[in-house]
N, C-alpha and C positions, 0 to 999 in steps of 0.2 A: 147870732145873738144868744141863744143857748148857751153857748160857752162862757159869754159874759154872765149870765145867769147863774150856773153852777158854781163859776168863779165867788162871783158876791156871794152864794151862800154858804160857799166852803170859807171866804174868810169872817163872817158872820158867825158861823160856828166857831174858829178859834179862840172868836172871842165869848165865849162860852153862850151864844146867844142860837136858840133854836129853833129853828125854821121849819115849818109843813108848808104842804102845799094844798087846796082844797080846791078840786077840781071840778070845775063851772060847765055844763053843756050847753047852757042860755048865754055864754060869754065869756072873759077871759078868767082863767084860773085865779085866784084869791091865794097870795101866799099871808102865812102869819107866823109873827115873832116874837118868841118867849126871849124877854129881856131874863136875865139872871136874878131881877130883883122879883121876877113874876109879872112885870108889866108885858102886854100883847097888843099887839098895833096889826092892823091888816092893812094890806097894801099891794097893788098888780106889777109886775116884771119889770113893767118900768121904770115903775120906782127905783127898783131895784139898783140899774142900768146907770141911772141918772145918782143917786147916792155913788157908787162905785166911781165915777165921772167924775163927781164936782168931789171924792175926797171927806164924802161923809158918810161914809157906810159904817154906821156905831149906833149904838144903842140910842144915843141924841138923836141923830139924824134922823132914825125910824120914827123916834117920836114926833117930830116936826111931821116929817112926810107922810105921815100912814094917814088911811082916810080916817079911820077913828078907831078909839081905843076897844077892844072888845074884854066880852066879860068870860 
């Protein structure tokens, strides 16, 4: 699963879209994504996983799926 991980977030960055990761000890790691426009969505690996999947790994698609928008 790693792999698919890395994968979505290297094609995420080509679209010029930037990803951290914020590292949880109480739980799973929280990644988050600077849209190009400055919009940030957080959201955990699976998300990730399942956008990559279904074909929606873009800057829409985080928007839908992210748990919420951050500031």
């Amino acid at each position: 699963m790693q792999g698919t991980i890395a994968e979505a977030i290297e094609e995420l960055k080509a679209q010029g879209i930037k990803v951290e990761i914020e590292p949880s000890d109480m739980g799973p790691d929280v990644y988050i994504a600077t849209a190009p426009n400055g919009d940030k969505y957080d959201f955990l690996a699976s998300v990730l996983v399942k956008l990559k999947v279904d074909g929606k790994l873009n800057a829409a698609g985080l928007a839908q799926a992210a748990h919420k928008p951050t500031a």
